[in-house]
C-alpha positions in Angstrom: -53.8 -10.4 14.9 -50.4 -10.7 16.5 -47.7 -7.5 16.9 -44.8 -8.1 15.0 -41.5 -8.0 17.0 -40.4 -4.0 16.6 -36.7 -5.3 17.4 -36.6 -7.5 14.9 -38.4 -5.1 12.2 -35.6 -2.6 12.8 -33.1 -4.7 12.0 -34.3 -6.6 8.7 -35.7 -6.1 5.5 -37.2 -8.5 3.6 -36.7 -8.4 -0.2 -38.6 -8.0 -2.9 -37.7 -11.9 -4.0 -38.8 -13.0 -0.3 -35.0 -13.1 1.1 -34.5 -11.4 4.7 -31.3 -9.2 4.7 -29.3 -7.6 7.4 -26.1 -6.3 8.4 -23.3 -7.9 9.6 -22.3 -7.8 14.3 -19.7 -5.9 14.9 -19.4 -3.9 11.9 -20.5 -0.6 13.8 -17.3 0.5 15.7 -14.4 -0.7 17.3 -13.0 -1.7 13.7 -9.1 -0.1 14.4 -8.0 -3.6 15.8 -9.6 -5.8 13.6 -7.9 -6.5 9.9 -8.7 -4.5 6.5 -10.2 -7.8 5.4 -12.8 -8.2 8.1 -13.6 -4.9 8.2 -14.4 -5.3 4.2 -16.5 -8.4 4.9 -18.8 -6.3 6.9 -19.7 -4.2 3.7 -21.3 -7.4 2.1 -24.6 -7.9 2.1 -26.1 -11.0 4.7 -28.8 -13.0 4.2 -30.1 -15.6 6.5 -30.8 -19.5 5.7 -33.9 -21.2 5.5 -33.7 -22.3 9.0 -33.7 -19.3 10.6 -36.6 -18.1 8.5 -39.0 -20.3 10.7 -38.2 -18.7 13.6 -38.3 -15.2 12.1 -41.6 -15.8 10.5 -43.2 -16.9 13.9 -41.9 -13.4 15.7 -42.9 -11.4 13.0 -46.3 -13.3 12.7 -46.9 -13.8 9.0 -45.0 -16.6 6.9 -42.2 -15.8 4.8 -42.2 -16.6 1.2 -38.5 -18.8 1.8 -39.6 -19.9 5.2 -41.2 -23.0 3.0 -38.3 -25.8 2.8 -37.8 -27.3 -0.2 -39.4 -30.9 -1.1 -37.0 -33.7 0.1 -35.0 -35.1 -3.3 -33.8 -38.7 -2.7 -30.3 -40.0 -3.2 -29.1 -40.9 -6.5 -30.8 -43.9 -8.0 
């Protein structure tokens, strides 16, 4: 069975619903230059796309439950 990536384990968590939260870059220090606004937009909780779950799920070693993309839906008839 393959390690998970420790890095990566630290940084995440992944839901109870199967979504992967984490903070936001630059949100730790260095904030006294940047606006009130972007310093606020830190606070909010991140979640990353279905895209990135692929990659994640192959260094954590186990699937995701969103890593699965969704069927492809045709145009509009």
């Amino acid at each position: 069975m393959q390690k998970g990536h420790k890095g990566l384990l630290k940084r995440i968590k992944v839901t109870g619903t199967g979504k992967v939260r984490f903070h936001s870059p630059n949100s730790r220090h260095l904030k006294s230059n940047k606006k009130g606004t972007t310093v606020q937009s830190y606070r909010k909780s991140r979640y990353l796309g279905a895209t990135d779950l692929i990659a994640l799920s192959k260094m954590l070693g186990r699937s995701l439950r969103t890593a699965k993309r969704p069927a492809a839906t045709g145009g509009k008839d």
